[in-house]
FIKE-408925 format. One record per atom (N, C-alpha, C): atom name; residue number from 1; x, y, z. Coordinates in steps of 0.1 Angstrom, whole numbers, plus 5000, padded with zeros to 4 digits. Layout:
BEGIN
REC  name  resi     x     y     z
REC    CA   NUM     X     Y     Z
...
This chain:
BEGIN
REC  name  resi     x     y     z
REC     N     1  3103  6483  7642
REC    CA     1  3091  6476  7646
REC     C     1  3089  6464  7637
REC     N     2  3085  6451  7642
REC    CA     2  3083  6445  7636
REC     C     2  3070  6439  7625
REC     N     3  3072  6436  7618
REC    CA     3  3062  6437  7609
REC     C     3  3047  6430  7609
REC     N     4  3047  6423  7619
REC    CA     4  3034  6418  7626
REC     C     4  3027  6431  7631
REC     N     5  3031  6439  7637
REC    CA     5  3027  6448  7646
REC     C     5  3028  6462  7639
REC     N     6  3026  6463  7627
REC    CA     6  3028  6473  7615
REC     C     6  3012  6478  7616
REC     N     7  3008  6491  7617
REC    CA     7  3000  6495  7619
REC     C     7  2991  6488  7606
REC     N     8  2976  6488  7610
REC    CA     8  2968  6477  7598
REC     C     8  2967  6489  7583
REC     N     9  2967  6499  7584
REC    CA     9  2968  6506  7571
REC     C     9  2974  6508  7563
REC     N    10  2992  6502  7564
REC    CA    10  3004  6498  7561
REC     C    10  3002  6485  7557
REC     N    11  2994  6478  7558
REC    CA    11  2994  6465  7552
REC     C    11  2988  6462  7543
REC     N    12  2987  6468  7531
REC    CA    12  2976  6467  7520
REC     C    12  2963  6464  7521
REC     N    13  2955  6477  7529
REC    CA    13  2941  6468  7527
REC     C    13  2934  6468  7515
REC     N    14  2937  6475  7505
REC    CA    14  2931  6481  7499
REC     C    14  2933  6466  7487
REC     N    15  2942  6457  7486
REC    CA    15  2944  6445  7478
REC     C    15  2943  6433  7484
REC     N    16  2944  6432  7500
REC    CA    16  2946  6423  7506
REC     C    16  2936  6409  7506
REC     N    17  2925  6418  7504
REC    CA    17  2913  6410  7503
REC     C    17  2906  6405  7488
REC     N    18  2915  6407  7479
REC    CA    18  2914  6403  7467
REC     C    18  2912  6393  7459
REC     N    19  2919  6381  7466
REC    CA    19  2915  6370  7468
REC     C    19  2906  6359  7475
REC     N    20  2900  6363  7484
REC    CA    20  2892  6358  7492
REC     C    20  2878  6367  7492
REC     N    21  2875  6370  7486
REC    CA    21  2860  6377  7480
REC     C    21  2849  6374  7481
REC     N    22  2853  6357  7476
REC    CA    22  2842  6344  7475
REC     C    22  2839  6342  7487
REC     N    23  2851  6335  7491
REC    CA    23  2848  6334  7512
REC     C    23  2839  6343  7515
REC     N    24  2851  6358  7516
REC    CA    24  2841  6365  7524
REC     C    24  2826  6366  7522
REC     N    25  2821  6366  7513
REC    CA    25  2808  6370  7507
REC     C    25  2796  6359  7511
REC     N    26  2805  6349  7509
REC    CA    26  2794  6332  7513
REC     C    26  2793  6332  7528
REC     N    27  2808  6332  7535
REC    CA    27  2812  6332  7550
REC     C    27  2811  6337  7560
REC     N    28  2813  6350  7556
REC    CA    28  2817  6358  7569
REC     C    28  2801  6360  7577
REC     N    29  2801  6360  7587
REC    CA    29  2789  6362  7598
REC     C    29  2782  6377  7591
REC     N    30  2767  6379  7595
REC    CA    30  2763  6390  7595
REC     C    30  2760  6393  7608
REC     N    31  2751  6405  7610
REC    CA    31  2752  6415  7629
REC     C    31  2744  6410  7636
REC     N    32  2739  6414  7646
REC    CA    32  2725  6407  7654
REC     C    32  2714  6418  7648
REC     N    33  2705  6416  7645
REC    CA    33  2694  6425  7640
REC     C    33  2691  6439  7650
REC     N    34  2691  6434  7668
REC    CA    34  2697  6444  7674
REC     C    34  2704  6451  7670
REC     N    35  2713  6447  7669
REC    CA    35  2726  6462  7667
REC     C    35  2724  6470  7655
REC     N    36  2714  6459  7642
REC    CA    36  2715  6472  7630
REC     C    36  2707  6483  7638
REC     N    37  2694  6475  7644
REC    CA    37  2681  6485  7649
REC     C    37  2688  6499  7659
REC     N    38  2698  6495  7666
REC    CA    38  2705  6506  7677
REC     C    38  2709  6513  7668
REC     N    39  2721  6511  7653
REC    CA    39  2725  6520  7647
REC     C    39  2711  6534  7645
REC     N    40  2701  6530  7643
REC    CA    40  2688  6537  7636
REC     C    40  2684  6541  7644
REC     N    41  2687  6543  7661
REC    CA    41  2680  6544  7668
REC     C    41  2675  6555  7671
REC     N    42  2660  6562  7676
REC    CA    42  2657  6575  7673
REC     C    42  2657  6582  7662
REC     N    43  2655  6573  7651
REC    CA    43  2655  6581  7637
REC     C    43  2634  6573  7632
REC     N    44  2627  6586  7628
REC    CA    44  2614  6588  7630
REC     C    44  2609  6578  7618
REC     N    45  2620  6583  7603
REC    CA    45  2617  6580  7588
REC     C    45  2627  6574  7586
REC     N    46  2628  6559  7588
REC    CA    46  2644  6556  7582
REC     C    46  2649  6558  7564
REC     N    47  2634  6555  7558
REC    CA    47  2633  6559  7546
REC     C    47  2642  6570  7544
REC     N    48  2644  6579  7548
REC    CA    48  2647  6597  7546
REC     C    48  2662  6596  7546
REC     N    49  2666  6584  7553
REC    CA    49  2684  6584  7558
REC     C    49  2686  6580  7543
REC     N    50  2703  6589  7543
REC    CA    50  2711  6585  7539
REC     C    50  2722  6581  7547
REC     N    51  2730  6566  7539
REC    CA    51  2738  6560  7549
REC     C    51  2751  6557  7544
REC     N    52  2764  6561  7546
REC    CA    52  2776  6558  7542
REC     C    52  2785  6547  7549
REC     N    53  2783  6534  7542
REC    CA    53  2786  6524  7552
REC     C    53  2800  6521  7542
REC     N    54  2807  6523  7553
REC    CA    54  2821  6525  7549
REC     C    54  2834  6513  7551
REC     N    55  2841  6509  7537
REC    CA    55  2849  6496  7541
REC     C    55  2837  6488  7539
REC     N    56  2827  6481  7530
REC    CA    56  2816  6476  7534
REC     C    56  2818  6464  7528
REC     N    57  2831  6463  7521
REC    CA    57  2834  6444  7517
REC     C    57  2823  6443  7506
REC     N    58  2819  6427  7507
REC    CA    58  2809  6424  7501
REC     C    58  2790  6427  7508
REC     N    59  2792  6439  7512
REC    CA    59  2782  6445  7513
REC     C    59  2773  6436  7523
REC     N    60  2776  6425  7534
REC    CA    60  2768  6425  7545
REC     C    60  2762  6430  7551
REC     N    61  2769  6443  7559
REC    CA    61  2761  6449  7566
REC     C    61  2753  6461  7560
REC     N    62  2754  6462  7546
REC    CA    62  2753  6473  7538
REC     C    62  2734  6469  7536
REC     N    63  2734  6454  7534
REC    CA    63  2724  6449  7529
REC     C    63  2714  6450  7544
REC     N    64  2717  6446  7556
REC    CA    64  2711  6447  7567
REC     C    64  2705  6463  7572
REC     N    65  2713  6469  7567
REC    CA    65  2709  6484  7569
REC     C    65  2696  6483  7562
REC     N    66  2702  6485  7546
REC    CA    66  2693  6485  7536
REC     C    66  2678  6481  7536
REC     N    67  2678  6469  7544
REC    CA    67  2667  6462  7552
REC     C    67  2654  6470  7559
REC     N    68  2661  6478  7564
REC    CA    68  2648  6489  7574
REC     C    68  2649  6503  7567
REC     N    69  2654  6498  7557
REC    CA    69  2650  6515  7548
REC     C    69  2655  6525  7542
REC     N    70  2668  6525  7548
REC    CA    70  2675  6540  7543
REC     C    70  2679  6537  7527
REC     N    71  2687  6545  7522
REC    CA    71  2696  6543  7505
REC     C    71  2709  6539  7512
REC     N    72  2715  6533  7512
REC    CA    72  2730  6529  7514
REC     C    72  2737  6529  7505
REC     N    73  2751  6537  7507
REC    CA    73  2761  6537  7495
REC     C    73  2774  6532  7505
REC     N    74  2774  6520  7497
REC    CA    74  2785  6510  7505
REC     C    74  2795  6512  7497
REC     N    75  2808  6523  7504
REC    CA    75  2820  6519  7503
REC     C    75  2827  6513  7500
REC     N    76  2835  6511  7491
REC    CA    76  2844  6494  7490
REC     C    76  2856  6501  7477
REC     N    77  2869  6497  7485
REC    CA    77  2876  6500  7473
REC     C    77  2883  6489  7466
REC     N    78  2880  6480  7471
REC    CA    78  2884  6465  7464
REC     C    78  2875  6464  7452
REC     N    79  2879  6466  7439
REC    CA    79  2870  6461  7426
REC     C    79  2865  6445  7434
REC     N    80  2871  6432  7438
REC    CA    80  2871  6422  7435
REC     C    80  2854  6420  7444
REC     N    81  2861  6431  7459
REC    CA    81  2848  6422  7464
REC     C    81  2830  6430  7461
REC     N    82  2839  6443  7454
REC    CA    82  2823  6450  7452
REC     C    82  2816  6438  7443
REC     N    83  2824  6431  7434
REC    CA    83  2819  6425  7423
REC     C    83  2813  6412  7429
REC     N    84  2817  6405  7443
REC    CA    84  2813  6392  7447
REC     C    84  2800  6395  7455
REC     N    85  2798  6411  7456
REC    CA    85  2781  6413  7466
REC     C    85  2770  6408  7461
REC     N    86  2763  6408  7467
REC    CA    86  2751  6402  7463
REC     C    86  2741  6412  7462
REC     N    87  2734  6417  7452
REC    CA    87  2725  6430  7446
REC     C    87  2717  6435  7460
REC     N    88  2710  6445  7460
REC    CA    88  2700  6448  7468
REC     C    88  2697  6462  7461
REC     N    89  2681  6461  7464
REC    CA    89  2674  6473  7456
REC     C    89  2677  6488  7465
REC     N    90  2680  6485  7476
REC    CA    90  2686  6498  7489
REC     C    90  2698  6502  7483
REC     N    91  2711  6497  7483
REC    CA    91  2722  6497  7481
REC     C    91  2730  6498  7474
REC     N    92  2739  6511  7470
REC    CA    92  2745  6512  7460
REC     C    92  2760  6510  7458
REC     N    93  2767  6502  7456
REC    CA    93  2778  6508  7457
REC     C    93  2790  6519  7450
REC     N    94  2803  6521  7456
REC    CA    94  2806  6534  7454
REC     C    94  2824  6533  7455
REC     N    95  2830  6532  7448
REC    CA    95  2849  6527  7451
REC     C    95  2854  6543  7458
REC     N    96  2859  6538  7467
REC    CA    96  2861  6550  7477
REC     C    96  2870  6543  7492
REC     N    97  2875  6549  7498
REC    CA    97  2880  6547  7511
REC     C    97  2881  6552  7523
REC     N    98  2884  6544  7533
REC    CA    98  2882  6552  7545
REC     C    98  2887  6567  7549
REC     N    99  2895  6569  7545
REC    CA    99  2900  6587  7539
REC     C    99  2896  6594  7532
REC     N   100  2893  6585  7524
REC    CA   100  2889  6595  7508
REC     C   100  2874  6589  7503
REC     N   101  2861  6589  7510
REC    CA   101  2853  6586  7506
REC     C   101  2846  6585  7489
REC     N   102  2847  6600  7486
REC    CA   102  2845  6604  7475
REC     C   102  2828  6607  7473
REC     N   103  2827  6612  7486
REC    CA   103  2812  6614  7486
REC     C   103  2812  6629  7490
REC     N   104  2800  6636  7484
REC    CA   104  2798  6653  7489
REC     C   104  2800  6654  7500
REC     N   105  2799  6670  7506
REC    CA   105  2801  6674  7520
REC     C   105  2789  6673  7525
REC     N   106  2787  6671  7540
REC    CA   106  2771  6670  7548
REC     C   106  2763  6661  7540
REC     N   107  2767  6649  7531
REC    CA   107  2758  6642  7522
REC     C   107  2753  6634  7529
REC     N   108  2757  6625  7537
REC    CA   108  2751  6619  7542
REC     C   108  2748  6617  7556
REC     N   109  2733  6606  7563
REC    CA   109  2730  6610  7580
REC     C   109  2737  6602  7590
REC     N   110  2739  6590  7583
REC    CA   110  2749  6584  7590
REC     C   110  2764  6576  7587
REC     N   111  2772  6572  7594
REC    CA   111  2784  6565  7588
REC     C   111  2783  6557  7594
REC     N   112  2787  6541  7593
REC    CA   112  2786  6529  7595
REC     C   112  2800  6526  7589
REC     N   113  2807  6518  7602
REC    CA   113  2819  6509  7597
REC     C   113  2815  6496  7605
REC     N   114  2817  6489  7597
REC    CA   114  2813  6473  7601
REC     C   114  2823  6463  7597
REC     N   115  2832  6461  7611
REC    CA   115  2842  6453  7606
REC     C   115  2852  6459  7599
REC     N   116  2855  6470  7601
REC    CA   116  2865  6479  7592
REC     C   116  2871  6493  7594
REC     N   117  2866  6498  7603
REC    CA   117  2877  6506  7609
REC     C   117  2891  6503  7614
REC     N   118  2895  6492  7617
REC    CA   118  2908  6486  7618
REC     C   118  2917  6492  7610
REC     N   119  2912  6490  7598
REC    CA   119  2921  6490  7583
REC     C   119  2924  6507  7582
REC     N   120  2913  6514  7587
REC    CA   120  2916  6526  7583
REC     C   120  2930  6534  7589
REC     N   121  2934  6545  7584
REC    CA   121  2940  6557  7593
REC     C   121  2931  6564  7599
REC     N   122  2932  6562  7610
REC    CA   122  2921  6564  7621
REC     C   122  2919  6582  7620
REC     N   123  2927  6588  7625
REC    CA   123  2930  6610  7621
REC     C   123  2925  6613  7612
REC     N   124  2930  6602  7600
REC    CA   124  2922  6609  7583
REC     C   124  2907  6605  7581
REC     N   125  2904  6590  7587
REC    CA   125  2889  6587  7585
REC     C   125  2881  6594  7591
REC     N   126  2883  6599  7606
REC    CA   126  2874  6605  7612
REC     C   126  2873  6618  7604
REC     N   127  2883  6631  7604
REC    CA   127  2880  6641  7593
REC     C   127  2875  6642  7578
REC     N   128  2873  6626  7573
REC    CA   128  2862  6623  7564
REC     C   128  2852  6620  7564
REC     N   129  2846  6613  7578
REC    CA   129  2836  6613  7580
REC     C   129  2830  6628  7586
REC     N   130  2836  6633  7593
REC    CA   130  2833  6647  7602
REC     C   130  2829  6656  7586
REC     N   131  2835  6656  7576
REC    CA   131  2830  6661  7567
REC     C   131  2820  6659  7556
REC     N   132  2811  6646  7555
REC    CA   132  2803  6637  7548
REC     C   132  2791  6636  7556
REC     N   133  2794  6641  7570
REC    CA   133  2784  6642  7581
REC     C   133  2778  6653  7584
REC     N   134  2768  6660  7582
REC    CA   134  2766  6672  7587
REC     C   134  2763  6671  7606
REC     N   135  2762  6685  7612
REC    CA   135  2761  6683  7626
REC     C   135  2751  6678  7633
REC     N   136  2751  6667  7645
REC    CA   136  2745  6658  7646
REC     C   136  2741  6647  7637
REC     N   137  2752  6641  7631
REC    CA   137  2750  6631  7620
REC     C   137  2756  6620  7624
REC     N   138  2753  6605  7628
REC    CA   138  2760  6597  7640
REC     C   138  2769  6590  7634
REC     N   139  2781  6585  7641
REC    CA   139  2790  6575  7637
REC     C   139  2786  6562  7644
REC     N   140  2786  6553  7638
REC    CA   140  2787  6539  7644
REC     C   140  2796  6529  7640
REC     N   141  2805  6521  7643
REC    CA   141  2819  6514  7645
REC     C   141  2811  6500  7654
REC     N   142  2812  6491  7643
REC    CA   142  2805  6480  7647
REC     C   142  2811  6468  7647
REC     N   143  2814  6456  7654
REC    CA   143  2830  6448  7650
REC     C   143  2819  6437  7660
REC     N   144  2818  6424  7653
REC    CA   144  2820  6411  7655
REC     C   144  2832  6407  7661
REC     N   145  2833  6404  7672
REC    CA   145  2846  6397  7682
REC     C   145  2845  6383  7686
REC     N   146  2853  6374  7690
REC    CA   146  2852  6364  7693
REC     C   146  2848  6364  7707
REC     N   147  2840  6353  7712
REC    CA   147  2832  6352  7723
REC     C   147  2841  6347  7728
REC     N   148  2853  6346  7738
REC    CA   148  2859  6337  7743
REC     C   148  2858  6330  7759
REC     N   149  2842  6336  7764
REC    CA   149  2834  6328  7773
REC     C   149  2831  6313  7770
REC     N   150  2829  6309  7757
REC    CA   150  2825  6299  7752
REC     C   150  2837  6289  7746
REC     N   151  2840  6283  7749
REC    CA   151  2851  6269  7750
REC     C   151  2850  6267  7739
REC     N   152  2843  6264  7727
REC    CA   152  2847  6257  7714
REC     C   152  2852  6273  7706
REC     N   153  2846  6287  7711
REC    CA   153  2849  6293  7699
REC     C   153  2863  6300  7704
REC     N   154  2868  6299  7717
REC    CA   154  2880  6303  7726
REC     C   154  2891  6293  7720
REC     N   155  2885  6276  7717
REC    CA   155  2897  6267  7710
REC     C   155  2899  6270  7699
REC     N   156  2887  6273  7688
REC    CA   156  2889  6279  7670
REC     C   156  2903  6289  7676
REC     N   157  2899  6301  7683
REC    CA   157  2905  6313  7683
REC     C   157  2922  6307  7686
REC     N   158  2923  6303  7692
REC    CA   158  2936  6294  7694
REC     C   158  2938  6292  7686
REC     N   159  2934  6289  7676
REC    CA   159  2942  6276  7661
REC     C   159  2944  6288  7655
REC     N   160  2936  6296  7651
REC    CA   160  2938  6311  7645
REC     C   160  2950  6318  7645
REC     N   161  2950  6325  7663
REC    CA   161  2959  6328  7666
REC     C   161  2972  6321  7660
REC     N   162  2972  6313  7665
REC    CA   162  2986  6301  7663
REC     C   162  2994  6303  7647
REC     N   163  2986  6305  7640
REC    CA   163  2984  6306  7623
REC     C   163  2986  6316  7615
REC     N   164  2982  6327  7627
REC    CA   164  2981  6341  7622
REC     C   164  2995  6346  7614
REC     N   165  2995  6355  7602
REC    CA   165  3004  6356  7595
REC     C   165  3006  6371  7599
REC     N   166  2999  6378  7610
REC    CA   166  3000  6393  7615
REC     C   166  2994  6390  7630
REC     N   167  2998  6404  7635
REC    CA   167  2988  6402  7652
REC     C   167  2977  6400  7649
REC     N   168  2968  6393  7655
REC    CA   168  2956  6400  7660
REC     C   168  2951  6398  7675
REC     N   169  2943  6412  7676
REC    CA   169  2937  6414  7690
REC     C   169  2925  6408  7693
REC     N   170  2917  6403  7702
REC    CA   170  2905  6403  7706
REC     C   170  2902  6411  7712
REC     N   171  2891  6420  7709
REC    CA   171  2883  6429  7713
REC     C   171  2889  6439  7715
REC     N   172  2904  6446  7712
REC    CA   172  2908  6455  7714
REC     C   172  2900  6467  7707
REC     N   173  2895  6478  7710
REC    CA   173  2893  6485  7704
REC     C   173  2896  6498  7707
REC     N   174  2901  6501  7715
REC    CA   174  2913  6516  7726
REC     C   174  2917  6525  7714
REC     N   175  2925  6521  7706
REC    CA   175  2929  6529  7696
REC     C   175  2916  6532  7690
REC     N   176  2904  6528  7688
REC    CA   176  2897  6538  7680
REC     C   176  2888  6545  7686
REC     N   177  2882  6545  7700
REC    CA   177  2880  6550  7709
REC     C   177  2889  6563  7712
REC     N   178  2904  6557  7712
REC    CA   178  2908  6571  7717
REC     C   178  2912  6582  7708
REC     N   179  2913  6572  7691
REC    CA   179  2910  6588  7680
REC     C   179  2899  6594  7682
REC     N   180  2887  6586  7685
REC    CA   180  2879  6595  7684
REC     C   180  2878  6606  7692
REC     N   181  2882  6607  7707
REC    CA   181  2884  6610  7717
REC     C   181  2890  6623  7713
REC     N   182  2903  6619  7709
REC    CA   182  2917  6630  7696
REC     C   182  2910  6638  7693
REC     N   183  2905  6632  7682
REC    CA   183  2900  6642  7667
REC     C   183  2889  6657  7673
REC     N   184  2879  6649  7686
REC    CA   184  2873  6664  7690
REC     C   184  2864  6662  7687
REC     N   185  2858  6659  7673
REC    CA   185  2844  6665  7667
REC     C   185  2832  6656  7667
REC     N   186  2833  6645  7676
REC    CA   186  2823  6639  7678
REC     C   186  2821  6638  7693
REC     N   187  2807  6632  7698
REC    CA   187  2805  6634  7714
REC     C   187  2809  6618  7714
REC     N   188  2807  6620  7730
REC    CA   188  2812  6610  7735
REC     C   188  2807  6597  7735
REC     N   189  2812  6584  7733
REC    CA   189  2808  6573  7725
REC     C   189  2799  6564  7736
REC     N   190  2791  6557  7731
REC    CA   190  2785  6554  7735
REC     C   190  2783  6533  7731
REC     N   191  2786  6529  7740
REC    CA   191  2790  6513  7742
REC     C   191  2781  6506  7742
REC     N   192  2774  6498  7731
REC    CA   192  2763  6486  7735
REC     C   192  2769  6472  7732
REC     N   193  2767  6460  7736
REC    CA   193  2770  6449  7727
REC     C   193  2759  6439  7727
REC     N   194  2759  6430  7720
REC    CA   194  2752  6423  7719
REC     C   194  2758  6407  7714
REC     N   195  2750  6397  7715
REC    CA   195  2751  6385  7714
REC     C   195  2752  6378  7701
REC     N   196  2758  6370  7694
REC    CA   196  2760  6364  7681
REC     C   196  2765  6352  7684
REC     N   197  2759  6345  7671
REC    CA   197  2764  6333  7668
REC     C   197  2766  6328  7652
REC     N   198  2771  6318  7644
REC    CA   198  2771  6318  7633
REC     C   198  2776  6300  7634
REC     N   199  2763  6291  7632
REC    CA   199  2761  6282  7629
REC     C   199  2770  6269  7617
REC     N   200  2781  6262  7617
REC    CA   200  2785  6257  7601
REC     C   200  2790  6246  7603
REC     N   201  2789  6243  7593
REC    CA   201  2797  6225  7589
REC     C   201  2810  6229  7585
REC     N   202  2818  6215  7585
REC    CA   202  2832  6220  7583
REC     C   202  2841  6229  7573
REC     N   203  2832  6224  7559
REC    CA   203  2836  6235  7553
REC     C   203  2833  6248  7547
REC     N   204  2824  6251  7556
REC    CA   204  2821  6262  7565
REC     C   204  2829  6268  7569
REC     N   205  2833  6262  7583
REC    CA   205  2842  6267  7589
REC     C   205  2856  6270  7583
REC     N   206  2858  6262  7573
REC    CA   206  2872  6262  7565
REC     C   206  2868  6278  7557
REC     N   207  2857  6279  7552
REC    CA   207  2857  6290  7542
REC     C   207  2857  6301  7547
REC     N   208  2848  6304  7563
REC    CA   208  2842  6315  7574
REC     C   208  2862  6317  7574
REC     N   209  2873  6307  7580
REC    CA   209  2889  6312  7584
REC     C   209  2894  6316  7576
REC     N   210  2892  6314  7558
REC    CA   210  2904  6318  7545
REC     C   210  2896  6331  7544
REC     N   211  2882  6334  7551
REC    CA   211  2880  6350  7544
REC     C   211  2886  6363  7551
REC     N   212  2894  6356  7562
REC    CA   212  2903  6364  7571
REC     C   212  2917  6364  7563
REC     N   213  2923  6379  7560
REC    CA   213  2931  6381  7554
REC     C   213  2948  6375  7560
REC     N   214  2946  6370  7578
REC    CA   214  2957  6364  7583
REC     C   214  2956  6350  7578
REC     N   215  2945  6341  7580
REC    CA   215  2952  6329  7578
REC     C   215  2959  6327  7560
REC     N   216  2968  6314  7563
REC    CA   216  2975  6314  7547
REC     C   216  2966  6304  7538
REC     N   217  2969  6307  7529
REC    CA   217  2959  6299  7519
REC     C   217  2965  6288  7507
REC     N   218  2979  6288  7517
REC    CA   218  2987  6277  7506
REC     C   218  2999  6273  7514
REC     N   219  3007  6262  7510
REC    CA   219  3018  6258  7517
REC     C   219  3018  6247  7525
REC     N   220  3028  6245  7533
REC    CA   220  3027  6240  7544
REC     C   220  3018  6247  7556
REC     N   221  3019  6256  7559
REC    CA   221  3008  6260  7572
REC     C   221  2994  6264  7571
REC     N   222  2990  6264  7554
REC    CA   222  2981  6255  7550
REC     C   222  2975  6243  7556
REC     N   223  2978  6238  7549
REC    CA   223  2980  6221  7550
REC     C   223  2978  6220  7564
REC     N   224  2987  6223  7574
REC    CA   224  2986  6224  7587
REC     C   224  2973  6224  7598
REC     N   225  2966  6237  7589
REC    CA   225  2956  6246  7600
REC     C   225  2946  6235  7591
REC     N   226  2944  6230  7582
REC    CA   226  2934  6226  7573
REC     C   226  2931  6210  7584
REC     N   227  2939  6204  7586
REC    CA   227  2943  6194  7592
REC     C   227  2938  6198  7615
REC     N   228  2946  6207  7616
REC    CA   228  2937  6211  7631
REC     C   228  2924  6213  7631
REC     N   229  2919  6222  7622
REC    CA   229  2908  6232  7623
REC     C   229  2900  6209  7617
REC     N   230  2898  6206  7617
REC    CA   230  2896  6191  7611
REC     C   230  2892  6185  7629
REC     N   231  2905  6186  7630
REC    CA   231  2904  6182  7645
REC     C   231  2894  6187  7652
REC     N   232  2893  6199  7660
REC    CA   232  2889  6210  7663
REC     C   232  2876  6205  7662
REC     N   233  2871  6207  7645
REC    CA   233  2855  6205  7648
REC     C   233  2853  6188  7648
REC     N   234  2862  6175  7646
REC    CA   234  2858  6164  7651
REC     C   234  2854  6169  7670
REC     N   235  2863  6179  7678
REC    CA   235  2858  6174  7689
REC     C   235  2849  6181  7698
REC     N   236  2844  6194  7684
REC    CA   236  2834  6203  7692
REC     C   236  2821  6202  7684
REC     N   237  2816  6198  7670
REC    CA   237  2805  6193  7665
REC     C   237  2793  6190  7670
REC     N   238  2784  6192  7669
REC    CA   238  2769  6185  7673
REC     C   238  2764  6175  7663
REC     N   239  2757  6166  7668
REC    CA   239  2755  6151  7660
REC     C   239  2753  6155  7646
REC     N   240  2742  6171  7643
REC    CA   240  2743  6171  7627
REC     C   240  2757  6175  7620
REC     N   241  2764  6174  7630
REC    CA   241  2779  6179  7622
REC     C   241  2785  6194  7617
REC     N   242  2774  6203  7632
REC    CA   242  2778  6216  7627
REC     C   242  2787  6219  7642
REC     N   243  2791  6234  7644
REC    CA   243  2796  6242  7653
REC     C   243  2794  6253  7654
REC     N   244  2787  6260  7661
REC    CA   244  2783  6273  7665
REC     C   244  2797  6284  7670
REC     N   245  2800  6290  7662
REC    CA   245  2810  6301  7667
REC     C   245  2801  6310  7675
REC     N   246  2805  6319  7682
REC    CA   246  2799  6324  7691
REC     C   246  2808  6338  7690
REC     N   247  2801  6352  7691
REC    CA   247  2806  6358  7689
REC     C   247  2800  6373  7699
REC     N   248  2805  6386  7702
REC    CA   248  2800  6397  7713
REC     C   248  2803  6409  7698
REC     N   249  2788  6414  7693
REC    CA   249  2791  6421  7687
REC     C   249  2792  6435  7694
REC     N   250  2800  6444  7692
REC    CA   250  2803  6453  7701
REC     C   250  2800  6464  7689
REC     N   251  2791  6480  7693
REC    CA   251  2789  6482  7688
REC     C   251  2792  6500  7696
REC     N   252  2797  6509  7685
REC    CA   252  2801  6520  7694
REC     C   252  2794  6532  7682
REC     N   253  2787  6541  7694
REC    CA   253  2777  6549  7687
REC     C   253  2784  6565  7692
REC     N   254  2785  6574  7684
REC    CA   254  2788  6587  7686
REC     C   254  2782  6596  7674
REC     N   255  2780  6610  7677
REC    CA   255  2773  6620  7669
REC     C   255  2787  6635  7667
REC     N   256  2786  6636  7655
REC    CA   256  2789  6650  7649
REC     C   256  2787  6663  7657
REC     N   257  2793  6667  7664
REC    CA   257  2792  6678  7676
REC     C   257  2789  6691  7666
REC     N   258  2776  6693  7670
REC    CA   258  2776  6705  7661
REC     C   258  2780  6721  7671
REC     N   259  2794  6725  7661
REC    CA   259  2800  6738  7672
REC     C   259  2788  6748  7674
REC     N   260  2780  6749  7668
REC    CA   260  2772  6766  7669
REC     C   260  2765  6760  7690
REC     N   261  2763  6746  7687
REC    CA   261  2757  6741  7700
REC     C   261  2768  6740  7714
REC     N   262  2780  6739  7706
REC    CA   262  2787  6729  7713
REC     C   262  2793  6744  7727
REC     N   263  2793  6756  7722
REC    CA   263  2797  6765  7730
REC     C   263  2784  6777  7741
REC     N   264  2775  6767  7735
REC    CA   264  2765  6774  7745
REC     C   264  2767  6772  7760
């Protein structure tokens, strides 16, 4: 197999992003406020949640949760980027991984992966969450995709592509749909998406591309992409000199099947 197409858990996630911390933390997009609100949905006292948002980087979506109430213990097993988050009085963090959380049994009401189930082994993460989860405790799998309805963020994706130092997919998400499907212990998932966008000046956009662990961040194909992605926003820019990426956050909701119910 070749090594582009190397399952993503085989590819060091756990260091990969060690360098780009900064980026990610300044750059990367946050969710549509819809989609944190769907995560919560039907929940009476968000105060009362506890939330294991898992893979949680520099704590973006950890902080959005955090926002409407619950305690969040954001996941992150990268020393580099727990240390680039930005505080919040909700949110705790916690060095742990998508297999091996290191959190009690039935501890917490929900699990949130945002932007990071990719990385995981999909068979091991689910039976860590199925056990961190008591029954009826929801999963949500939340992923920023590129809009590729919209012409300027379908040409970025191009230059991307073109650059990319591993595959990557648009909007594929099959593989984690169908572990979940596998594994058994959750019901059946439930599909929303929603609309995004993330506004920036050029070097912006330069900083939003290096916090992705494919593009290179030295060399000639450096130099390269630094020089297109130039181009690019010379010919997609609006007069103040920004560019709207545009993005379909896709958002997948399932619950902890509790067996005493499940066989009535």
């Amino acid at each position: 197999m070749a090594p582009n197409v190397l399952p993503l858990h085989t590819l060091n996630p756990l260091g990969r992003f060690s360098d780009r911390a900064q980026d990610y933390a300044r750059y990367r997009p946050g969710y549509p406020p819809e989609a944190i609100a769907a995560i919560l949905a039907d929940v009476d006292n968000p105060r009362s949640l506890v939330i294991a948002d898992v893979g949680a980087g520099t704590g973006i979506s950890s902080r959005l949760l955090g926002d409407l109430g619950p305690r969040v213990i954001a996941v992150e097993p990268n020393a580099a980027m727990r240390e680039a988050a930005e505080p919040h009085p909700q949110v705790a963090f916690h060095p742990g991984t998508g297999e091996q959380t290191g959190l009690a049994d039935a501890s917490v009401q929900i699990v949130t992966c945002c932007q990071s189930f990719h990385w995981f082994n999909a068979p091991l993460a689910l039976a860590e969450f199925s056990r961190i989860l008591p029954p009826g405790g929801r999963l949500a799998l939340l992923w920023n995709d590129w809009d590729l309805e919209d012409s300027g963020t379908a040409a970025y994706y191009q230059i991307i592509h073109a650059v990319a130092t591993r595959a990557i997919d648009h909007r594929d998400h099959t593989q984690a749909l169908r572990a979940i499907e596998q594994q058994g212990e959750f019901s059946q998932v439930r599909h929303l998406s929603f609309e995004h966008g993330q506004t920036l000046t050029l070097p912006e956009v330069v900083g939003r591309s290096l916090s992705s662990s494919y593009i290179p961040k030295e060399g000639r194909a450096h130099l390269q992409f630094l020089d297109t992605i130039a181009a690019w926003h010379r010919a997609w820019a609006a007069s103040d000199g920004t560019v709207t990426l545009k993005y379909v956050s896709n958002l997948y909701l399932s619950e902890k099947v509790d067996p005493d119910l499940a066989d009535e």
